[in-house]
Structure formats: structure tokens, C-alpha cells
C-alpha positions as CSV (number, residue, x, y, z in Angstrom):
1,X,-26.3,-29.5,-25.5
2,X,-25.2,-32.1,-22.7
3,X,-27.4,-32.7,-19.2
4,X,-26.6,-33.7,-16.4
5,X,-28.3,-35.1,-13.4
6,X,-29.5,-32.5,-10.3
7,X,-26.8,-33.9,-8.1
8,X,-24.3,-32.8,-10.2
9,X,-25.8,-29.2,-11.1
10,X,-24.7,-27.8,-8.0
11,X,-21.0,-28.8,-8.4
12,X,-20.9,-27.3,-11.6
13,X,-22.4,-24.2,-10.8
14,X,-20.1,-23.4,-7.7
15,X,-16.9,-24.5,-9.8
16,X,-17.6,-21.9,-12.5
17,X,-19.0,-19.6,-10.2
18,X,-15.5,-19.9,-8.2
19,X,-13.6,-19.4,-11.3
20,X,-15.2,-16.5,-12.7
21,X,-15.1,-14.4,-9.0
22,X,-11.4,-15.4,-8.7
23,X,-10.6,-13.0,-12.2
24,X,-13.6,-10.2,-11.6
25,X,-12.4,-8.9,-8.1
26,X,-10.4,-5.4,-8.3
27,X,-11.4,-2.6,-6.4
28,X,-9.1,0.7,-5.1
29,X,-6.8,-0.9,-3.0
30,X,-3.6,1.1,-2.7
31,X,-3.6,2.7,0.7
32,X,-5.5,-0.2,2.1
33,X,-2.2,-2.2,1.1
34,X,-0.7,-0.1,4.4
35,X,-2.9,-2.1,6.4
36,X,-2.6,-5.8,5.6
37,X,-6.1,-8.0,6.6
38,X,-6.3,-9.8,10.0
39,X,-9.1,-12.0,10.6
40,X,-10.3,-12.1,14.4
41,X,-13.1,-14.7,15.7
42,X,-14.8,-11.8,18.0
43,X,-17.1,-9.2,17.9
44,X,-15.0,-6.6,18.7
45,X,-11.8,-6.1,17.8
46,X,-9.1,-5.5,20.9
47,X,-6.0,-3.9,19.5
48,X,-2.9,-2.4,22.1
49,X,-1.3,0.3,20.7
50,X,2.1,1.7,21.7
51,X,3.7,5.3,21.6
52,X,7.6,4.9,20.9
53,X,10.2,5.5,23.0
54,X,14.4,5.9,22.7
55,X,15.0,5.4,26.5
56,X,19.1,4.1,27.4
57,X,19.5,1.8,29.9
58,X,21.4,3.2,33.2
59,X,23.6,1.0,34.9
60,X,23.3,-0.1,38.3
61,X,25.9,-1.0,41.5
62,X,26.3,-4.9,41.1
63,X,23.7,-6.5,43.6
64,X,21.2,-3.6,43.1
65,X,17.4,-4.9,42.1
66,X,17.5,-3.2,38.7
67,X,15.5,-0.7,37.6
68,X,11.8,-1.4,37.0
69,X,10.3,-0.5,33.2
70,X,7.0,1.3,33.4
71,X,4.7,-0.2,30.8
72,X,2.6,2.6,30.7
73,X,3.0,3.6,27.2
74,X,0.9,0.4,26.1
75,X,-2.9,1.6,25.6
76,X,-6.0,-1.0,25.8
77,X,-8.3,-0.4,23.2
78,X,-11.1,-2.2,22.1
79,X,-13.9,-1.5,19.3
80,X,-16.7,-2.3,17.8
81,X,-16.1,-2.2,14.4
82,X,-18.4,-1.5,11.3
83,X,-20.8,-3.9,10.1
84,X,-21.6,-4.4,6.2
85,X,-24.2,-6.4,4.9
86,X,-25.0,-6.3,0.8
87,X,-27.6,-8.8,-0.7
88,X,-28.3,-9.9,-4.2
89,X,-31.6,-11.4,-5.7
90,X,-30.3,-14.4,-7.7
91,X,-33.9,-15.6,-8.0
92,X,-34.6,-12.2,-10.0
93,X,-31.6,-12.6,-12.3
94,X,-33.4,-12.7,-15.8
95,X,-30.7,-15.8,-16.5
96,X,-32.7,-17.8,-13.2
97,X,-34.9,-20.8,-14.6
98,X,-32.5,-23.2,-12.5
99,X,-34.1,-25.0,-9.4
100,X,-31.7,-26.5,-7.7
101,X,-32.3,-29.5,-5.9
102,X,-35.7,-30.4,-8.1
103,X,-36.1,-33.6,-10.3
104,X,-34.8,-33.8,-13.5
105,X,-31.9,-33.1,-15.7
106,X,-30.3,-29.7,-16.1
107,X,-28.4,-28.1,-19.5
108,X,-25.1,-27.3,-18.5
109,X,-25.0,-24.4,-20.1
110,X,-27.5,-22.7,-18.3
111,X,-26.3,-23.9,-15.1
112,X,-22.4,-21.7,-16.6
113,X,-24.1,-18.9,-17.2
114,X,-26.2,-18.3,-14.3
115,X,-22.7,-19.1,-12.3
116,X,-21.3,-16.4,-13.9
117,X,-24.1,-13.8,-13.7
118,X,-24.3,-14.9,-10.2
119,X,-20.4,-14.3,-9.8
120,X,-20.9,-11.1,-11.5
121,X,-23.0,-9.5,-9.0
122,X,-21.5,-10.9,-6.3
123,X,-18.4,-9.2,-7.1
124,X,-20.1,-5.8,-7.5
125,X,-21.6,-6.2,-3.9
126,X,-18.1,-7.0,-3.0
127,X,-16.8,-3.9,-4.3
128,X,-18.5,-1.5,-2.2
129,X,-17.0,-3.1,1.1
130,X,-14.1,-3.0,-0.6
131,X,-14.0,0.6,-1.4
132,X,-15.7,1.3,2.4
133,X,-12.7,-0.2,3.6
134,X,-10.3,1.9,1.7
135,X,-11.8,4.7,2.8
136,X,-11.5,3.5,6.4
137,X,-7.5,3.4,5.5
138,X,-7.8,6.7,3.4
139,X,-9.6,8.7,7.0
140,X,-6.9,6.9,9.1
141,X,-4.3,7.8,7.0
142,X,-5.8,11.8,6.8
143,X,-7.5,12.5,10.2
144,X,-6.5,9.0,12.3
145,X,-10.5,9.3,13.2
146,X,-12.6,6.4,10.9
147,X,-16.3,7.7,10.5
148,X,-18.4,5.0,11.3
149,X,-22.2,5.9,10.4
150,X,-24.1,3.8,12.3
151,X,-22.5,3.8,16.4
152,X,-19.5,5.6,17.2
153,X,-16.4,6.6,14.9
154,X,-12.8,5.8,15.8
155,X,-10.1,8.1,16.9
156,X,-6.9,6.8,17.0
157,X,-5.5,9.7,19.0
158,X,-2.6,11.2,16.7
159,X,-0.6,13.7,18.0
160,X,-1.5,17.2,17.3
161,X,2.4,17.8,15.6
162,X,1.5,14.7,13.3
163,X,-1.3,16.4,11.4
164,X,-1.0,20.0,10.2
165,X,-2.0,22.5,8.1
166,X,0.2,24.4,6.3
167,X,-0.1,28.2,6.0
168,X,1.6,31.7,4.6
169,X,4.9,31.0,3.4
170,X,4.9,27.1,4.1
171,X,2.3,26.0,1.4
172,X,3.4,24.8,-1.5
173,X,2.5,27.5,-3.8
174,X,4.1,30.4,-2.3
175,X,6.6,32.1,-3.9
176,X,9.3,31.6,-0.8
177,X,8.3,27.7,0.0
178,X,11.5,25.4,0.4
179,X,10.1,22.5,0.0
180,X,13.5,20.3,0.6
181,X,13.6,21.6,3.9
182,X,9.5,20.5,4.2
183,X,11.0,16.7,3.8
184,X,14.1,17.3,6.0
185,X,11.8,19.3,8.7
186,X,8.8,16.4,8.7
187,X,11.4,13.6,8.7
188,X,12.8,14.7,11.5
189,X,9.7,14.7,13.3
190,X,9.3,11.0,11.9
191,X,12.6,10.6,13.8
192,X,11.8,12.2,17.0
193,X,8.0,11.2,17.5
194,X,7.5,8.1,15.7
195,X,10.8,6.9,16.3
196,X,11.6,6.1,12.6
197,X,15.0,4.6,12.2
198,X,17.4,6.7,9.6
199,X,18.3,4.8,6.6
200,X,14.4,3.8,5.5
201,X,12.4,4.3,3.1
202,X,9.2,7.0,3.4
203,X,5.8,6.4,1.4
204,X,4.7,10.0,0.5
205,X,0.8,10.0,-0.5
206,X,-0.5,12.9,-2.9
207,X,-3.1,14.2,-3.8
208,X,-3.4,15.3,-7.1
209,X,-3.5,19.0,-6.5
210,X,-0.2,18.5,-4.0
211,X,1.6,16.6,-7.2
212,X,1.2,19.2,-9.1
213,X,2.7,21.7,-7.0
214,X,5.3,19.6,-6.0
215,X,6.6,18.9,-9.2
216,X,6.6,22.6,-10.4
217,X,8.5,23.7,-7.5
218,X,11.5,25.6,-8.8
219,X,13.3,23.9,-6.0
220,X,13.4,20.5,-7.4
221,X,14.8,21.4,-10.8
222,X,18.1,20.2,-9.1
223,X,18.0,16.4,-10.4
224,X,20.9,15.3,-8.1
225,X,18.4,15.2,-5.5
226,X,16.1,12.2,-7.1
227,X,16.7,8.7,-8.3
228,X,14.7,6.1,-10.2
229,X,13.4,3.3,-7.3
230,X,13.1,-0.3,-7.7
231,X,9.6,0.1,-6.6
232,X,8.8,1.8,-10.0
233,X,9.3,-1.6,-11.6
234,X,6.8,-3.6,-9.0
235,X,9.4,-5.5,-6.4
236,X,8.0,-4.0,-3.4
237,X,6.0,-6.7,-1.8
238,X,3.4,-4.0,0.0
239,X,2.4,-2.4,-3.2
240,X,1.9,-5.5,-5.5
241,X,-1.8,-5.9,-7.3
242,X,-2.6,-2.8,-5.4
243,X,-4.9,-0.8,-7.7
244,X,-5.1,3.3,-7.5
245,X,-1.4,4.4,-6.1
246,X,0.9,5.3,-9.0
247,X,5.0,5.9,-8.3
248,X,6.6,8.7,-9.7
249,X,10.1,9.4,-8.3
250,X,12.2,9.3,-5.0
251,X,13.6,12.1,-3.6
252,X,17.2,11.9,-1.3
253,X,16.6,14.4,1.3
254,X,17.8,14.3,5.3
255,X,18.4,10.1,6.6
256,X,15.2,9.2,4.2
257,X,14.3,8.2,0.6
258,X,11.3,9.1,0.1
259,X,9.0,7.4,-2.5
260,X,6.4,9.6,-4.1
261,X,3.3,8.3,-5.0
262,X,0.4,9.9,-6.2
263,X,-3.5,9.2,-5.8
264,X,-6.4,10.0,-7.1
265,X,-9.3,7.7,-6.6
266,X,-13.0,8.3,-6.2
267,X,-16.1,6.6,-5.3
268,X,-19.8,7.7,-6.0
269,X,-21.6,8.3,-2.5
270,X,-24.5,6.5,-2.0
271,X,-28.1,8.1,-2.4
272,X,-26.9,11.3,-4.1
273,X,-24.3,9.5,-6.5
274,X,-21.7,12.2,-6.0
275,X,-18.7,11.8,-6.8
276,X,-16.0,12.0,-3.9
277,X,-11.9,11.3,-3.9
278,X,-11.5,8.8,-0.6
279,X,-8.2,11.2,-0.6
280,X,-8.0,14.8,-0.4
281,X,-6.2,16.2,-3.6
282,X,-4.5,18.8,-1.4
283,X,-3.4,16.4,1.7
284,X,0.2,15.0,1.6
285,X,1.1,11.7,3.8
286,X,4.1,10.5,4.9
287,X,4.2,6.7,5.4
288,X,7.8,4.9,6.3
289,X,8.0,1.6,5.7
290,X,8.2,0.7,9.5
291,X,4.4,2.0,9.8
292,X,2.2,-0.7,11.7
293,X,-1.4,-1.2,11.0
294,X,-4.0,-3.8,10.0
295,X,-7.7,-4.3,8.8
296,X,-9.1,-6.2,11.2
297,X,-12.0,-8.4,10.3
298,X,-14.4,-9.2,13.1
299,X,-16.6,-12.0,13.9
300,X,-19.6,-11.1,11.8
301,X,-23.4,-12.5,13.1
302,X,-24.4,-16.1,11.9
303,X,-27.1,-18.2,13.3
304,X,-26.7,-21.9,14.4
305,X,-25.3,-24.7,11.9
306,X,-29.0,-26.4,12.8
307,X,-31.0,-23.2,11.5
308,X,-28.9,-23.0,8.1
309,X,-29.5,-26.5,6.9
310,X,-31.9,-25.8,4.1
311,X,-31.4,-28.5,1.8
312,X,-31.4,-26.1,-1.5
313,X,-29.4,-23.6,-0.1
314,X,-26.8,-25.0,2.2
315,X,-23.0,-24.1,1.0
316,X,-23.7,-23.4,-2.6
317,X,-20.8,-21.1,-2.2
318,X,-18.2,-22.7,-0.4
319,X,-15.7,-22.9,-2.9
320,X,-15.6,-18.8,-2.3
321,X,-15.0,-19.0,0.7
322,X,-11.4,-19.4,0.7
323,X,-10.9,-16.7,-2.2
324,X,-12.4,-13.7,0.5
325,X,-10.1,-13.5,3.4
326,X,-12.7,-11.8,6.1
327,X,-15.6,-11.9,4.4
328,X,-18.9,-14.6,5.1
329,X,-20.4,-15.8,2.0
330,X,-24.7,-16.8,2.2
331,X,-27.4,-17.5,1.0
332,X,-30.7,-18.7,1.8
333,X,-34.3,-19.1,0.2
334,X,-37.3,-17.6,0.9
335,X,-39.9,-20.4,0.4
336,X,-43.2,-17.9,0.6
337,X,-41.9,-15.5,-1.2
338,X,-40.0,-17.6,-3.5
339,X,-36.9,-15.9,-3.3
340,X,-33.0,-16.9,-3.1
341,X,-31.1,-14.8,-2.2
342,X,-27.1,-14.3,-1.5
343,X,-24.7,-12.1,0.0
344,X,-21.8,-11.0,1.7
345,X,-21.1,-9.6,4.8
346,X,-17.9,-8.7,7.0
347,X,-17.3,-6.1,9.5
348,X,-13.8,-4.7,9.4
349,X,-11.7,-1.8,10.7
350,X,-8.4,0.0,8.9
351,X,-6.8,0.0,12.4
352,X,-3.8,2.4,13.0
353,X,-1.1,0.6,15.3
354,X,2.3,2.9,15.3
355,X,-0.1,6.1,16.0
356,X,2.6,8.5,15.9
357,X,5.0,6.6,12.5
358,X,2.9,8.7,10.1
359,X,2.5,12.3,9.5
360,X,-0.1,14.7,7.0
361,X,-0.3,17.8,6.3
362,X,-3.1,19.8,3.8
363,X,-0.2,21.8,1.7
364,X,-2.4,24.1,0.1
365,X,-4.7,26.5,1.1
């Protein structure tokens, strides 16, 4: 077995450490892939939203001031978002009999295996912001509101004609549904409210229950009215290495394609361990590709550069860094308790930015 000296344990441990992180992350990830990440260096996150509008210009007589634009359709908002904050015990790992920064030599294989141990947990703690982030995306995307446990949850104001719920002869397992005309009916109002140029292509979200009536719809037996998309075979950019949403045809129907996707993802809530789909299998979004949105990362707490200089502790990780757009790596040790300890923490939001360029509806009853 080879040694090497202290001074060198360290670099060993954070390069296999890097490695090993780099191939473990994965985590549900499709309907965060509508809102691509944004890292912002403050505490709060100030985003200015705009409703859409189709105005012409009129002309004036020649010498005339013009006519003034109102810019009242801009809103100012500003949040606080949520704050996570998930340790690990690497002291406790049964692997740990590795002091860094004591005298001696160390075995290098030791020093590769707790890396990867380390990496291992790391990357579970890393899931569950993960997953608390696409269930931000998933409640923006059903509701526009993000529940936010601890301070006050976010409601991005959708309009009222955006989210419905169907009923009587409208849902899609009554006898008399026509559910072409659903698609040509909520593409117009994709046209109308969120201003959605014809011609685009239309995400459509389902849940699993809405799949399943969708594709045993008498209706759609007409075959004329689908196509195979490139999207099936991975070339859409927005989509790629996003884990959860699977494509299953495109429909032609009014001025849009629309894509359909369905999803079907769950994650165990914490205390109780029930299980919980971050998407309603009943709900039904409509997503064009023009939709504008973001998870915004804000400026999460850290103390002074002075206060963090602990010789045995200091930027074990830093090699991570770069791999975790958003997220702070640390660590630190605990000399009475003899503890070291590391962590992640981040605080972002799945922020909606074209409010009204989406539209859901819960199609069954």
C-alpha cells in the first residue's frame, strides 16, 4: 500500500472526492429544466415581472411630441426566498480514522475511500434541495403560489382564466369531451393572454391519470392529427439530462404543436415518509417554449473569511465548488466535541417571469 505525506492527503482526498460527486448527482429535474438556475449575490431576490401586451403604434401629425408609453405593466417584486441547510457527520462515518492535518504518513487508500463515502453523502444531502426545488417549479407550474414553510409563501399572481378546473362535459372522461377543441380553445387563450406567437411549440405536462385519459379518447384515433418530434430523440436543448419528464407524441391542433409529456415523480415527505407526486396525476400544463422563468439562487449566510480559517478545515471542498452552480459547500470542526462536519446550503426560488405564458387545468374530477 503506498503513503504519502499529510500535505499531500488533502489533495488526494478533494480530487477523488470531486470525481466521485461529479457522476453521483441526479435527482428529478424535468420541470425544473423550465426554469434555468441564476445565481444572485443578495439576500433577496428582486425580479420585475411583465404582463404582455399587442398594442399598434398610432401615427401622429409631423411635429407632434409623440405619444408617451405607460410602463405600468412592469411589476416590482422582491422576495425572500427559502433557505436550506443539510449537514453530514463525516467524523461519524465508520470509514473516518483520517486526521487531517496531523503528523505522519497516510495510506492512500483510506484517504479514496473516505473521499468517496464523503462524496456519497454529500450527494444525498444534495438531493433533497434538489427535489425541494423541483417542487418549487412543480407548485409554480400548478398553482403559481410556492409554499415556503418557514416565512411567507410566494404568489405569482396568475390570472384567474390561466388556472381552471374542468367540470360536467369538459373533463376528460365524459362521454361528450372534445378534446381537440380543449387544445384549440386553451391555445387561444395562450394567444390572447400570454401573448404566445403562432407557429411555436407548446410543452403539455401530464399527470399520469390525465395521460391516460387522453390517450383513450375516441377523438384522437384520427392519426393525421400527430407526428413523431425531434424532441423524442433528445435535440431539444431545455430537456437534455433532465430526469423524470418522458415525451410521448405531438399533436397539430390550432397555430401550435404541442409536445406531450408525461410525469410522474414522487418524493417521500419528511417526518411521516409518505409518499407524494411533486405533480398532480390529474393536473395538465401547458408550457410554450417562449415561457420565462428562472431559479434564482440567493446570497446564502457566511461568516467572515477571518472566522473560517481553521487550519484543518479550510476549503477541503473547493474543488466542488464549481460542479454546484448556487450551492455553498462547508465544513468546519468541532474541537470539543470532536466533530467535523460538512454541508451544503443554498436558498433558491423557481421564480415565474411571463405570469400569464402558461396555463393548467385539473381535467378530471
Amino acid at each position: 500500500m503506498a503513503n504519502i505525506p499529510t500535505q499531500n492527503a488533502r489533495a488526494v482526498f478533494t480530487t477523488v472526492l470531486a470525481n466521485k460527486f461529479e457522476d453521483l448527482i441526479e435527482a428529478p429535474s424535468f420541470l425544473r429544466s423550465f426554469f434555468p438556475d441564476k445565481s444572485y449575490r443578495t439576500k433577496t431576490i428582486q425580479l420585475l415581472a411583465r404582463r404582455g401586451t399587442e398594442k399598434i403604434a398610432v401615427d401622429v401629425i409631423r411635429g407632434d411630441r409623440g405619444n408617451r408609453n405607460k410602463m405600468d405593466l412592469f411589476t416590482g417584486k422582491e422576495f425572500l426566498s427559502p433557505y436550506y441547510k443539510e449537514l453530514i457527520n463525516v467524523s461519524a462515518m465508520n470509514i473516518y480514522d483520517i486526521p487531517f492535518y496531523a503528523n505522519g504518513q497516510f495510506n492512500t487508500i483510506q484517504i479514496e475511500a473516505l473521499a468517496e463515502q464523503t462524496a456519497v453523502e454529500l450527494n444525498e444531502v444534495k438531493k433533497k434541495i434538489d427535489r425541494a426545488i423541483e417542487l418549487q417549479a412543480a407548485e409554480a407550474i400548478a398553482t403559481g403560489i410556492v409554499t415556503v414553510k418557514n416565512g411567507d409563501s410566494i404568489d405569482y399572481k396568475r390570472k384567474a382564466a390561466m388556472i381552471e378546473v374542468l367540470a360536467g362535459g369538459d373533463l376528460w372522461d365524459a362521454a361528450s369531451v372534445d378534446l381537440l377543441k380543449f387544445f384549440e380553445d386553451k391555445g387561444q387563450l395562450l394567444r390572447t393572454i400570454g401573448k404566445v406567437s403562432g407557429g411555436t411549440d407548446v410543452n403539455v405536462v401530464m399527470g399520469n391519470l390525465a395521460w391516460q385519459a387522453f390517450r383513450s379518447n375516441a377523438d384522437l384515433n384520427n392519426k393525421d392529427n400527430f407526428y413523431e418530434s425531434e424532441i423524442k430523440k433528445g435535440s431539444s436543448k431545455q430537456f437534455f439530462n433532465a430526469v423524470g419528464g418522458a415525451y410521448r407524441i405531438t399533436l397539430k391542433m390550432g397555430a401550435y404543436n404541442f409536445n406531450i409529456w408525461t410525469y410522474d415523480e414522487v418524493y417521500d415527505f419528511p417526518v411521516t415518509d409518505v409518499s407524494t407526486r411533486y405533480f398532480g396525476s390529474k393536473l395538465v400544463a401547458l408550457i410554450p417554449e417562449s415561457f420565462k422563468a428562472e431559479t434564482s439562487f440567493a446570497q446564502v449566510p457566511m461568516l467572515p473569511a477571518f472566522i473560517r480559517q481553521n487550519p484543518r478545515s479550510n476549503r477541503v471542498f473547493s474543488s466542488l465548488r464549481n460542479k454546484m452552480k448556487g450551492f455553498s459547500l462547508f465544513d468546519f470542526v468541532n474541537e470539543e466535541d470532536e466533530i467535523y462536519s460538512a454541508g451544503l446550503k443554498a436558498a433558491p426560488l423557481a421564480q415565474i417571469v411571463s405570469v400569464d405564458r402558461i396555463y393548467t387545468a385539473q381535467v378530471l374530477a
